[in-house]
C-alpha positions in Angstrom: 177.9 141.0 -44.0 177.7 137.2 -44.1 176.2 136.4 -47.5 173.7 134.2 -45.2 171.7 136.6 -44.1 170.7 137.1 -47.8 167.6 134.7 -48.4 167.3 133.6 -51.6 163.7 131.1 -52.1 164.8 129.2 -55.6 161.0 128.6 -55.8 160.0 131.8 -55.5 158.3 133.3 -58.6 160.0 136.6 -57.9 163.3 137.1 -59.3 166.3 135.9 -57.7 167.7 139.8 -58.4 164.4 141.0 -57.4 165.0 138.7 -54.4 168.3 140.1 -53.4 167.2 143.6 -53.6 164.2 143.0 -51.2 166.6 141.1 -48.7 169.2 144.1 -48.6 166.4 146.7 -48.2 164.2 144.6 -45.8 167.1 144.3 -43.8 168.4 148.1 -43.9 164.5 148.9 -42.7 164.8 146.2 -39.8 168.2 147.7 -38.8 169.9 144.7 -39.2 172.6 146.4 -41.9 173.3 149.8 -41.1 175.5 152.3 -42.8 179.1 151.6 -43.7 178.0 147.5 -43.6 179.9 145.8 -45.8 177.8 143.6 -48.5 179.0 140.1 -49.7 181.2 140.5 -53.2 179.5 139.6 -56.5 181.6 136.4 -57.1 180.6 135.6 -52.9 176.7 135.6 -53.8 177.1 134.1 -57.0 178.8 131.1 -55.6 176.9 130.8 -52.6 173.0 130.8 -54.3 175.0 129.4 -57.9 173.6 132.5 -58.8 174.7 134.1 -62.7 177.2 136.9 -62.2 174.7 139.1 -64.2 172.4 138.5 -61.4 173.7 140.1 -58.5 175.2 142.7 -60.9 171.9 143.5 -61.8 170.6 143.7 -57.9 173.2 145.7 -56.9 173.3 148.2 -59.7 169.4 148.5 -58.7 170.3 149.0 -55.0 172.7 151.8 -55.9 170.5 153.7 -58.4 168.2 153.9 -55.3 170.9 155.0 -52.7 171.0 152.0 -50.9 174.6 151.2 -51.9 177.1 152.6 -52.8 180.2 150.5 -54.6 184.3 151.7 -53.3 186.7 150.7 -56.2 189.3 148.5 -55.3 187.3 147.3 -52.0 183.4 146.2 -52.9 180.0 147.1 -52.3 178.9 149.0 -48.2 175.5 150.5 -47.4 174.9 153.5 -48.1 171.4 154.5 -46.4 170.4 153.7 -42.7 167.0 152.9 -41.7 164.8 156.1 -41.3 163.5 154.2 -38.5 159.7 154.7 -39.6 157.7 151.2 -40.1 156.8 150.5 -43.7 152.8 149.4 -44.5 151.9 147.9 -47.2 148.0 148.7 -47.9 146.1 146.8 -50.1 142.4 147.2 -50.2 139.7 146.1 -52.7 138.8 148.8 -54.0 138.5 153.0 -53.7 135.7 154.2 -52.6 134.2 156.8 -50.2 134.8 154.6 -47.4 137.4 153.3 -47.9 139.3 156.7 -47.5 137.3 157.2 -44.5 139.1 154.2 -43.0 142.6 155.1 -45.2 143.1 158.5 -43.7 141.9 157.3 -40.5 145.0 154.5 -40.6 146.9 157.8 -41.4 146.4 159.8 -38.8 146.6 157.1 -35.8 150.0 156.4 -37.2 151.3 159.7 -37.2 154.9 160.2 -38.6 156.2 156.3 -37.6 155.6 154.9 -40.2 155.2 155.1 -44.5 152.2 154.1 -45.8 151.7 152.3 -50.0 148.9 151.8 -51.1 147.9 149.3 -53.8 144.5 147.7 -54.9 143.3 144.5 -55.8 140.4 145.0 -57.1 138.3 141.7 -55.8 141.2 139.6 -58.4 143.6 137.1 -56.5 146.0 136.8 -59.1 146.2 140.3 -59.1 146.6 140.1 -55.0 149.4 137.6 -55.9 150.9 139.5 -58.3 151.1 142.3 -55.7 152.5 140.2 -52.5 155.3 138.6 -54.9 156.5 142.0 -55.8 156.7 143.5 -52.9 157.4 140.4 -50.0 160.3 141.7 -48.0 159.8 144.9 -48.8 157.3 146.0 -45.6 156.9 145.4 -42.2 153.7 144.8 -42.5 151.0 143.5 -45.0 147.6 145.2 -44.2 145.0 143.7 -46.5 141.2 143.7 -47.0 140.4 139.9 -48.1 137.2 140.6 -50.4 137.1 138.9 -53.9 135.2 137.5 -55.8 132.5 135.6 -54.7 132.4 132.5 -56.9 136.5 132.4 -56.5 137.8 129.3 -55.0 139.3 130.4 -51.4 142.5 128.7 -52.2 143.3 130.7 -54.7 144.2 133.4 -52.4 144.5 131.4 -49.1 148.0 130.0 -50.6 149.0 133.8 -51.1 147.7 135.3 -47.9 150.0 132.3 -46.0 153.2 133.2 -48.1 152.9 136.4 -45.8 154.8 135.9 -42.5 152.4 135.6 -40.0 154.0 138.1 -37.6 153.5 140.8 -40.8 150.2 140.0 -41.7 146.8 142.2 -40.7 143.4 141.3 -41.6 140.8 144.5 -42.4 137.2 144.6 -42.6 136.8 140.8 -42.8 138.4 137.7 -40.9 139.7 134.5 -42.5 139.2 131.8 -40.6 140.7 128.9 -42.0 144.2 131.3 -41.7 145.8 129.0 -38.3 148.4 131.5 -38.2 145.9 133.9 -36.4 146.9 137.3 -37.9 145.8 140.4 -36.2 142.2 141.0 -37.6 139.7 144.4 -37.3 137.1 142.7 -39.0 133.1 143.2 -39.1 130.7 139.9 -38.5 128.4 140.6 -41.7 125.5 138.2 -41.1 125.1 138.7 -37.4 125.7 142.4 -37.7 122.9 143.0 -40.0 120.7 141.2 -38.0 121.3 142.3 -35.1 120.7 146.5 -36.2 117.5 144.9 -37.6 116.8 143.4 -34.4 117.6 146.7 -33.1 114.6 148.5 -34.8 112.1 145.7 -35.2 109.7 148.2 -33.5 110.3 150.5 -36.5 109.7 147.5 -39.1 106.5 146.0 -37.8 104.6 148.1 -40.3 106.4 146.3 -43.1 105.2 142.5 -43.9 108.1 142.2 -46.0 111.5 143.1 -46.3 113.5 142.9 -49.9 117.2 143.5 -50.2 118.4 145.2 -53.4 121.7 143.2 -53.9 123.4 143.5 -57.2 124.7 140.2 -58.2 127.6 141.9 -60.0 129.0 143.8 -57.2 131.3 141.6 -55.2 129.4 142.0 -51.6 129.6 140.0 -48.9 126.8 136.8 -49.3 126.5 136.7 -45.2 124.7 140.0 -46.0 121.5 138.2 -47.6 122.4 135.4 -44.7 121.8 137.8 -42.0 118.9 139.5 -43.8 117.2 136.5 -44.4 117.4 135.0 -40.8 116.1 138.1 -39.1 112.9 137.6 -41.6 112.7 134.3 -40.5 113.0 134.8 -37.2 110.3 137.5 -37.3 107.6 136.4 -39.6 108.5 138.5 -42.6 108.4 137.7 -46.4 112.1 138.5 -48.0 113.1 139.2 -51.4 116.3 139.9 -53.2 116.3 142.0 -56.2 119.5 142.2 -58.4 118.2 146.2 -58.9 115.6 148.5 -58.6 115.1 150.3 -61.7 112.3 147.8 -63.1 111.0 147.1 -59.4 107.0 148.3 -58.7 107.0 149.2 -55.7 104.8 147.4 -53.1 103.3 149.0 -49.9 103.9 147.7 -46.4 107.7 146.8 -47.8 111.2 147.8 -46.4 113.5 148.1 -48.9 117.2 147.6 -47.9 119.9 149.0 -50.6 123.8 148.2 -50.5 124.8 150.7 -53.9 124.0 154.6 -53.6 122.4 154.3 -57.4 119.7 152.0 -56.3 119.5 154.6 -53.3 118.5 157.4 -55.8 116.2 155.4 -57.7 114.3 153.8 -54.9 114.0 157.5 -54.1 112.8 158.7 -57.3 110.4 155.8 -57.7 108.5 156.7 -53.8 108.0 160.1 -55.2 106.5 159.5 -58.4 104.3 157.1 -56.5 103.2 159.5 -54.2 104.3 157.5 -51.4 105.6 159.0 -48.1 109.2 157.1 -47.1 108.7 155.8 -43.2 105.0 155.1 -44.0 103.8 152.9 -47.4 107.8 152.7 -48.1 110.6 151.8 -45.7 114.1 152.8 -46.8 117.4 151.5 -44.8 120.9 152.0 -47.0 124.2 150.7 -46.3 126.9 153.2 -44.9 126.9 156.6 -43.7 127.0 159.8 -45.7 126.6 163.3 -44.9 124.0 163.6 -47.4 122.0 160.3 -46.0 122.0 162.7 -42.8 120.6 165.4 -44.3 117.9 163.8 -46.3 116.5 161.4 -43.4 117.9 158.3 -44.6 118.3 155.4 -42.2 121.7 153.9 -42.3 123.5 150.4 -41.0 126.9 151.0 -41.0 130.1 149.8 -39.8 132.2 152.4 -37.9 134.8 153.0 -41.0 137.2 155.9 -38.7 137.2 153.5 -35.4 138.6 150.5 -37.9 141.1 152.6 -39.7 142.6 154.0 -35.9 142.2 150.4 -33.7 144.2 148.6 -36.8 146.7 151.3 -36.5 146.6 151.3 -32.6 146.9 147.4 -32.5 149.7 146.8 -35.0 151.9 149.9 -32.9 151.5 148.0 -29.9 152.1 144.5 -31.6 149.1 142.7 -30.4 148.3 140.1 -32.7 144.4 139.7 -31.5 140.9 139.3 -33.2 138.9 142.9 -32.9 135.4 142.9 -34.1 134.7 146.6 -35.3 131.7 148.4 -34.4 128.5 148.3 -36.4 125.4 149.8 -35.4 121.9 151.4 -36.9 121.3 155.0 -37.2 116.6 155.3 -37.0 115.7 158.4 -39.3 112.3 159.4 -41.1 112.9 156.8 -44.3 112.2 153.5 -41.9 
């Protein structure tokens, strides 16, 4: 192997070890070294990158502890392991929730056995998001990531990392990034104009209702095009709006739809219409985000994105290689509670 083909970034953050180890292995995966390869002597790679001796020791005694290697006294350092052909995901959502195994499992399942499947979270933080792609760039084929953090972050603090990604690796889910010119393939959902539009949907439902307030926890890292979209359609159709940060010291007010994005506030709207004596779908309107089994079987109306359709089309779409924008299905499901 021509020591070359080994890339070495000197201002990468990652170790130059770490560095090594990623190359080897990215390019075992990509088929590019294949079994019986010879690898570049230790004194080769330390002269080439000016690397420390100790360095490459180090990245080749961790390639060979994970069977990548193996070292022939007397002759150097071959490959040990050919690629298992199967393409390796990097997945890297958010956070855990319900859904979001709805749309993990769904990933699963359209890929099949081709391809290996981590999963990490970020947990709205971009230096944890950074912390994650450093660690593990090389190491995948492809970088599947769900770009929600916090909302009073600046964007360039995760932009920076979401370009160090090659573009050809990179897949947007759940929401698009626009000011990314690289164009990565993106299932994403259109917040603002796909809550207006399943209010649009069943205005005839909501004319009862003079206003409409939107229980939005300040705390709880949701999409602000949410209240955007909310907002317009009340505009648009003559109808007070409120946002409330929580429900548990609301009083409720008749001829008012209440829309709810967290499943506690769900309960305790609930709670609150009964104790009233008020009838959902009458005095009270009721709409809550996402689709549950139990939301079905209480009457609950729902605007949800389609969670299993996203999970299978980014699966279907990064099989096939098209690098295209996909807006995923959102609709309105009418029950009793609006």
């Amino acid at each position: 192997m021509n020591s070359a083909l080994i890339s070495i970034n000197p201002f990468d953050k990652v170790p130059k070890y770490k560095q090594i180890v990623q190359s080897v292995m990215r390019d075992i995966e990509r088929g590019v070294l294949k079994k019986g390869d010879q690898l570049p002597s230790i004194s080769e790679l330390s002269i080439e990158y000016l690397l420390a001796r100790d360095t490459v020791e180090k990245a080749y005694r961790e390639l060979r502890a994970k069977g990548h290697i193996v070292s022939v006294q007397g002759k150097g350092y071959y490959v040990q392991s050919d690629s298992d052909k199967k393409i390796k995901i990097l997945l890297i959502f958010n956070k855990l929730s319900s859904y979001k195994k709805i749309i993990y499992y769904s990933f699963l399942k359209a890929l099949g056995d081709t391809a290996i499947v981590d999963l990490q979270v970020h947990h709205y933080s971009a230096s944890r998001f950074q912390e994650i792609i450093e660690q593990n760039l090389g190491a995948y084929n492809y970088y599947v990531v769900m770009p929600h953090f916090t909302q009073d972050l600046d964007k360039a603090d995760y932009l920076d990392t979401l370009k160090s990604i090659p573009k050809n690796e990179l897949v947007l889910l759940d929401r698009d990034i626009p000011e990314l010119t690289s164009n990565p393939l993106s299932i994403y959902q259109r917040f603002d104009k796909d809550i207006f539009e399943a209010l649009e949907s069943a205005n005839d439902l909501l004319l009862k209702y003079s206003k409409i307030a939107l229980v939005f926890p300040s705390d709880g890292n949701y999409p602000v095009e949410i209240v955007q979209g909310v907002r317009n359609f009340c505009i648009n159709y003559h109808k007070k709006f409120e946002i409330k940060d929580s429900i548990n010291d609301e009083i409720l007010e008749t001829k008012t739809a209440y829309i709810v994005v967290e499943e506690n506030d769900l309960a305790e709207l609930a709670k609150k219409v009964k104790q009233a004596g008020y009838t959902l779908g009458k005095e009270i309107g009721l709409i809550s985000f996402n689709e549950t089994t139990l939301k079905e079987l209480l009457g609950i109306t729902v605007v949800s994105t389609d969670f299993e359709t996203m999970g299978r089309t980014a699966a279907s779409l990064l099989l096939n290689k098209q690098r295209i924008k996909v807006k995923n299905p959102f609709y309105m499901i009418r029950r009793g509670s609006l």
